[in-house]
C-alpha positions in Angstrom: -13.2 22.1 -7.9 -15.9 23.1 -10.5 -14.3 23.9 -13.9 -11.2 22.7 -13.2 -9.1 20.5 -15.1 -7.3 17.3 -14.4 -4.6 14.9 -16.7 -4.7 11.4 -15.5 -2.2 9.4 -16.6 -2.7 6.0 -16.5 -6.5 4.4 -17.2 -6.0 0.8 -16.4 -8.2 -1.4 -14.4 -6.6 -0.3 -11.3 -6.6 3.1 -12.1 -10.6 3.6 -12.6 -11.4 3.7 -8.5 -9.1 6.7 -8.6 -10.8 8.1 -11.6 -13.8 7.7 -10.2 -12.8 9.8 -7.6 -11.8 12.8 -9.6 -15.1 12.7 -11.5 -17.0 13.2 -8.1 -14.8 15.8 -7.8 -16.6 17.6 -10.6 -13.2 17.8 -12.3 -12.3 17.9 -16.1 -10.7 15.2 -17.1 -8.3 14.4 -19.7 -7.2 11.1 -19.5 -4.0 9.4 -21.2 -3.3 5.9 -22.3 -1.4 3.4 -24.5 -4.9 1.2 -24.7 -7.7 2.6 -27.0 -9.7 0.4 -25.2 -8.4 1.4 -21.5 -11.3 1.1 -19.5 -10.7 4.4 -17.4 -11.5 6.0 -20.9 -15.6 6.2 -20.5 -14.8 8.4 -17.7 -12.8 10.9 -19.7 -14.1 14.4 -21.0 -10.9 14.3 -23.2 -8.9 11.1 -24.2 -5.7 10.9 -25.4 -4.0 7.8 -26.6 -0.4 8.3 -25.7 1.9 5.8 -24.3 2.3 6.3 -20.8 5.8 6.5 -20.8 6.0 9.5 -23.6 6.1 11.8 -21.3 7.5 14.5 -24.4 4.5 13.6 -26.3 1.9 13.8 -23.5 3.5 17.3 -22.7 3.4 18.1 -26.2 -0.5 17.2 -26.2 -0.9 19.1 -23.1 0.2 22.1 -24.6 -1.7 22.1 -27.8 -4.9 21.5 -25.5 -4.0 24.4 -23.4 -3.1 26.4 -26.6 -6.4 26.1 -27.6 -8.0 27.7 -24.2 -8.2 24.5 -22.5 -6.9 25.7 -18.8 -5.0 22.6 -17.3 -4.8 22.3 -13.4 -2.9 19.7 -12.5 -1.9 16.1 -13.3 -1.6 12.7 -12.0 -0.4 9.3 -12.5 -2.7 7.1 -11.3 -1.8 3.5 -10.6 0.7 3.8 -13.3 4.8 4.6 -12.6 6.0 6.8 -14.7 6.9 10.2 -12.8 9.3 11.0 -15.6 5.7 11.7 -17.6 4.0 13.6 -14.9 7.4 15.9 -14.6 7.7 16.9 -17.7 4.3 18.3 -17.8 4.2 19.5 -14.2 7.6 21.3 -15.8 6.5 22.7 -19.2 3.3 23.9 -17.2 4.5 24.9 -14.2 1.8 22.9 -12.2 2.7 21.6 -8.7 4.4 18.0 -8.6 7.5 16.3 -8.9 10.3 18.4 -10.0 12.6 16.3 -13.3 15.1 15.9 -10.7 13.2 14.1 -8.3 11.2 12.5 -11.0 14.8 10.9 -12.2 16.1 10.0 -8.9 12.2 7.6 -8.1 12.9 6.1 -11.4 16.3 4.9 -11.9 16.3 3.0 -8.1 20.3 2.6 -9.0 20.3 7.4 -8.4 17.6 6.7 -5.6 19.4 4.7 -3.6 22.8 7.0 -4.2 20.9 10.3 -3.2 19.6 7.8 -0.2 23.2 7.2 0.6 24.3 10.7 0.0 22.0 11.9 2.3 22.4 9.6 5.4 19.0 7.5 4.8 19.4 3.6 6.0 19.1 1.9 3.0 20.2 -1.7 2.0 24.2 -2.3 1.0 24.1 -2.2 -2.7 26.0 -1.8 -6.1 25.5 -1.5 -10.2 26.4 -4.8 -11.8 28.2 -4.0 -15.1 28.2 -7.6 -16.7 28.1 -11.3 -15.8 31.5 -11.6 -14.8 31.3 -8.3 -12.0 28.3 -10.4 -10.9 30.6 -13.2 -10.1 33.2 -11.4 -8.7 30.8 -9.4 -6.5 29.0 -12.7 -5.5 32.2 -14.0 -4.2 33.1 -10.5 -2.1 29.5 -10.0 -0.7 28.8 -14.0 0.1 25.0 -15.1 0.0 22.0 -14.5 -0.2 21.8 -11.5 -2.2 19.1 -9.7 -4.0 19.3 -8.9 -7.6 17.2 -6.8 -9.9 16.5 -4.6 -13.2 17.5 -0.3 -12.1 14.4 0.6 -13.7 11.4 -1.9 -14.4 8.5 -2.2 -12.1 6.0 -5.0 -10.6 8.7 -7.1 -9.3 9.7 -7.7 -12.8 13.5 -9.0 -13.1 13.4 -8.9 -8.7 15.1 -12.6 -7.5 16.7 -13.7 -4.0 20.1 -15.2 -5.0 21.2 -17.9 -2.4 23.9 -19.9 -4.7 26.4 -19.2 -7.5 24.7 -21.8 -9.9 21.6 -18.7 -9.6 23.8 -16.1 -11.2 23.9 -16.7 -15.1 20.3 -16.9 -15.5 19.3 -14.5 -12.6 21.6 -11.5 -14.7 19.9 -12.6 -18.3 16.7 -12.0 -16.5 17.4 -8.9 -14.7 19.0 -7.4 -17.6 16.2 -8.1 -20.0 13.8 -6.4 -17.7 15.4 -3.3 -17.5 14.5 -0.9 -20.3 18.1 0.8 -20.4 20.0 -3.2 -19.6 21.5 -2.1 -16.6 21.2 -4.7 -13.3 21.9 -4.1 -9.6 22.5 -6.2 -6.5 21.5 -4.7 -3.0 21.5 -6.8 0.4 18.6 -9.2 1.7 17.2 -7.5 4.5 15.7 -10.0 7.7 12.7 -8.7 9.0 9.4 -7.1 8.3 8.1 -5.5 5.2 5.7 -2.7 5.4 4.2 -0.7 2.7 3.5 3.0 2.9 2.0 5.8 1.1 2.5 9.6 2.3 1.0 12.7 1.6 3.5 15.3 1.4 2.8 19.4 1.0 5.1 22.1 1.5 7.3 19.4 3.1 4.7 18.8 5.5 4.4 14.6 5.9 1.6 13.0 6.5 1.7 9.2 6.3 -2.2 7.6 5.9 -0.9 4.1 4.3 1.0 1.6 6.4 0.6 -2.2 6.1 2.4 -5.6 6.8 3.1 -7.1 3.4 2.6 -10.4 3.2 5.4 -13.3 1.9 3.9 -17.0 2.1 4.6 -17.4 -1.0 8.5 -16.9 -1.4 9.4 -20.6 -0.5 7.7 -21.8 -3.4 8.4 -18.6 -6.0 12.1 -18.1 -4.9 14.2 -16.7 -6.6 10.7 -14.9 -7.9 9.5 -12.3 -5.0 6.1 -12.4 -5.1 4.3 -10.3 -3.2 0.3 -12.1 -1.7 -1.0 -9.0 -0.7 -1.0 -6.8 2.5 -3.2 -6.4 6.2 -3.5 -3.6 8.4 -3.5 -2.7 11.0 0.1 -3.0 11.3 1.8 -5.9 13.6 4.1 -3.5 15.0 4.3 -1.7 17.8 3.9 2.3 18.1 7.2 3.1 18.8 8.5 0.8 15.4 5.5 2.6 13.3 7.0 5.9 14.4 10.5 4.7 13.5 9.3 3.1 9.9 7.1 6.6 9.6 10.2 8.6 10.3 12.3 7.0 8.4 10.0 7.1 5.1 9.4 10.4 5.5 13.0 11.5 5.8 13.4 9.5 2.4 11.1 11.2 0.8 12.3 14.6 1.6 16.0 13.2 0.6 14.3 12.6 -2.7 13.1 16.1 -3.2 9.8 14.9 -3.0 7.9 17.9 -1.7 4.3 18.2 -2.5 2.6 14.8 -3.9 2.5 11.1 -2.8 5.6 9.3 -1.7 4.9 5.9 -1.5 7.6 3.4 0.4 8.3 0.0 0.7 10.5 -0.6 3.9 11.6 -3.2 5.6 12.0 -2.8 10.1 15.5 -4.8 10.8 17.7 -5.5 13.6 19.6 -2.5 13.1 16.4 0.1 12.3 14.2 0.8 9.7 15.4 1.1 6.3 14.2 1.9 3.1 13.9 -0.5 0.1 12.7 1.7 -2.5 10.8 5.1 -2.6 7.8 5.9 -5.5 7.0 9.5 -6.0 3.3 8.6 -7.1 0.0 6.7 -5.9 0.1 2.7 -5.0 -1.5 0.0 -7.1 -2.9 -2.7 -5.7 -5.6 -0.8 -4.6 -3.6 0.2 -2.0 -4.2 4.1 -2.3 -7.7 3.8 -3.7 -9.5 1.4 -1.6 -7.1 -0.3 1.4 -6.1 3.0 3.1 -10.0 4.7 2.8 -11.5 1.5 4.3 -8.6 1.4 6.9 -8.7 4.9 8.4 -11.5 6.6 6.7 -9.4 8.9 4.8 -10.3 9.5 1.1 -6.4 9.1 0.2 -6.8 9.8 -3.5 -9.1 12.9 -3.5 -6.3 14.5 -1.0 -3.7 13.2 -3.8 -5.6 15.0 -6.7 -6.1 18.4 -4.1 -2.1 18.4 -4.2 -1.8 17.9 -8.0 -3.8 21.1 -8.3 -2.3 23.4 -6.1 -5.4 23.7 -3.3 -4.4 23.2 0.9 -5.4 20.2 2.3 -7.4 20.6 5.4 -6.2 18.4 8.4 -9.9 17.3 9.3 -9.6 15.4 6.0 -5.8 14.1 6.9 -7.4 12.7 10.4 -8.1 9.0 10.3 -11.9 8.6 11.9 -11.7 4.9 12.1 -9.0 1.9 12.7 -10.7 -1.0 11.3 -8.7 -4.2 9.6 -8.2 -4.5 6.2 -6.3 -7.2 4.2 -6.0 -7.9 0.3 -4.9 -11.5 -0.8 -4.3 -12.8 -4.4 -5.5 -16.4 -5.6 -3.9 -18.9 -5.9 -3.9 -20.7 -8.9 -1.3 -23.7 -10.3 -0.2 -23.9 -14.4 -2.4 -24.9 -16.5 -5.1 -23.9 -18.9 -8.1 -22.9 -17.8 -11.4 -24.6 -18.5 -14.4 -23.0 -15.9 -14.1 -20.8 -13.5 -16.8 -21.5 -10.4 -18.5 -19.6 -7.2 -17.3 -16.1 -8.4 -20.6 -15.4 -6.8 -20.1 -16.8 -3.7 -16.4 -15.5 -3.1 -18.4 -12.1 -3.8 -20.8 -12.5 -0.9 -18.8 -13.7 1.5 -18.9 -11.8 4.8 -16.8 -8.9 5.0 -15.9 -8.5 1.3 -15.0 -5.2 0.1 -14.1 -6.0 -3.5 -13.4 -9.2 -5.5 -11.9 -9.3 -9.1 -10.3 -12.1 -11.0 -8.2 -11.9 -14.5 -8.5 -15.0 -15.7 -11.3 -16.8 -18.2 -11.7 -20.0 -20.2 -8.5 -20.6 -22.3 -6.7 -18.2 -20.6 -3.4 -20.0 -19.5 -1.7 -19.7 -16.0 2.0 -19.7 -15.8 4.4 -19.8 -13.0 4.5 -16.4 -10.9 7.3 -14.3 -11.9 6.1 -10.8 -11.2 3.3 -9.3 -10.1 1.5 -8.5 -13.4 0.8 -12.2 -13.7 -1.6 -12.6 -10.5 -5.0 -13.8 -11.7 -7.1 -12.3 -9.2 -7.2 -10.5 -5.7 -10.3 -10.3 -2.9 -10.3 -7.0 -0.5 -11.5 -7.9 3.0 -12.1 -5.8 6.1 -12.9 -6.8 9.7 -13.0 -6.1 13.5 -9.4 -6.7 13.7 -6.3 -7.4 11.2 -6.9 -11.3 12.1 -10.2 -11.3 11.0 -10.1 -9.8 7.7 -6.9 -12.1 6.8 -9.4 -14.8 7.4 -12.0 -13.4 5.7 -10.0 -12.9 2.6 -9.0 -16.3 2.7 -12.1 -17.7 3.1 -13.7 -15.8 0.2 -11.0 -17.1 -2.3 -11.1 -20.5 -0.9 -14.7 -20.4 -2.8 -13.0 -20.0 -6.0 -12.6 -22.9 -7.9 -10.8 -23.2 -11.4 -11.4 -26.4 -13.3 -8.6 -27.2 -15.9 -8.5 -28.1 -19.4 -6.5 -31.6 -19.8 -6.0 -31.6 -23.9 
């Protein structure tokens, strides 16, 4: 990997694990950001402050750096969504990745789920939602409940489980202002289990490292919010549903035109089969990719990731998991209010079996009410002897935390 070069785009807090991957890679890297002060920056050997979502002028950079000898490898979004960015340079360069088809269909989920349809994957019943009034209308055809959300905003932004018609006005406003290009879909609630996956995908080959349960406790109090509090593996299901979730992902992926790269899945196993939800042609947050797979099966997810962003074979040794131990990531907790002190960061930290313990919130700092999320306030990574025992672990370690609130 010596003298090679890598873009990153993407240098957020989430994204430095997976930066600090490619560096003990011995790579070159040129890293991109909208944040001067992004903290995956001190890891660059170039830095570029570009939005992350101009992908014309990142590939406009990219070719003024190779125009002045710079040799350019490969690139990568890391932790960030934007594949429209990493396609256009992966296009003007001809580097492997994510072809501007495929790149559209992953982010605009209204084309993803057509092509899904088109092409015979199981997918939720869904439809585009023109306006207030088609919302109505459609309300009354498809009965309750009903999920509504933004085509193409991300984080749960805009997502909301509709269960009444006194929802709708203010459910659309919200879904519509999310969306970058106002437009607003409905698909069906789907009963049953929610699994995240991430896949490694070369020459068409599949090879699915990721799989947890995602984790819902929290919907009965969010709702309509969907909030997501976090993930465990390994998976409650049995073999045979694994392989039918696997199967099915996979499939999806391939639908997509997603060929060599990361194909990252969120699923849901119902009564009638496993079906997809929504499809991401790039690398989890959440520390999904970077930390919860490695720590799960052994495999270094990410550096595999970056060896298909440059072109080089992955070796199956490296695709093998060596280990199945439980992992689970939980998020705290926290009610509204403004925040005075935050105590026993220390001891959350300690506490058996944690892997890695962050919070985002400090004196003054105000916590709203969840509505996507961006607006978590902090997050502990636990592993253990089983799945069980690093859910209680993680629970224990947050149960540590305690925030003291300001009363002016």
């Amino acid at each position: 990997m010596i003298n090679k070069s890598l873009i990153i785009i993407g240098a957020g807090i989430e994204a430095c694990e997976g930066i600090k991957i490619a560096k003990e890679m011995g790579l070159k890297l040129i890293i991109i950001d909208g944040d001067p002060i992004a903290p995956g920056f001190k890891f660059a050997d170039i830095s570029l402050i570009i939005s992350t979502y101009d992908g014309k002028e990142i590939t406009n950079k990219a070719l003024a750096l190779k125009n002045r000898g710079i040799v350019i490898d490969g690139v990568i979004a890391m932790c960030s969504d934007v594949p429209l960015s990493v396609a256009n340079v992966t296009d003007k360069l001809n580097l492997p990745g994510l072809s501007i088809k495929s790149a559209s269909l992953v982010a605009d989920k209204l084309l993803m789920k057509e092509r899904l349809q088109q092409m015979g994957i199981p997918i939720p019943h869904f439809s585009a939602v023109n306006s207030l009034d088609s919302l109505k209308a459609l309300a009354l055809d498809w009965g309750y409940p009903f999920i509504i959300k933004p085509v193409d905003s991300r984080g749960a932004r805009g997502v909301q489980l509709i269960e009444s018609g006194c929802q709708l006005e203010q459910a659309f406003i919200q879904a519509y202002n999310e969306s970058p290009t106002q437009r607003v879909m409905i698909e069906e609630y789907l009963i049953g289990p929610q699994i995240s996956t991430e896949t490694l995908i070369e020459n068409s080959n599949c090879y699915t490292l990721g799989f947890s349960d995602r984790n819902y406790e929290w919907l009965l109090r969010t709702k309509p919010q969907i909030i997501e509090n976090g993930g465990d593996s390994p998976s409650k299901l049995s073999q045979d549903e694994q392989q039918q979730v696997t199967a099915t992902v996979e499939a999806a992926a391939l639908a997509l035109g997603i060929t060599q790269g990361v194909a990252k899945g969120d699923m849901v196993l119902t009564p009638d089969g496993a079906k997809v939800i929504e499809i991401a042609g790039r690398l989890s947050g959440g520390y999904f990719s970077t930390t919860q797979i490695p720590l799960a099966t052994g495999v270094n997810f990410v550096e595999q990731a970056i060896k298909l962003a440059l072109g080089e074979p992955l070796n199956i040794e490296h695709l093998t998991p060596s280990r199945l131990q439980g992992v689970a990531i939980r998020y705290l907790d926290l009610k509204p209010g403004v925040v005075e002190r935050v105590l026993n960061l220390d001891k959350a930290a300690t506490s058996k079996g944690v892997e890695m313990l962050s919070t985002f919130i400090k004196p003054g700092d105000t916590i709203s009410s969840l509505t996507s999320h961006t607006q978590r306030s902090g997050f502990v990574i636990c592993t253990g002897t089983s799945k069980e025992e690093a859910v209680y672990r993680a629970q224990k370690a947050l149960a540590h935390i305690t925030v003291e609130y300001s009363h002016e």
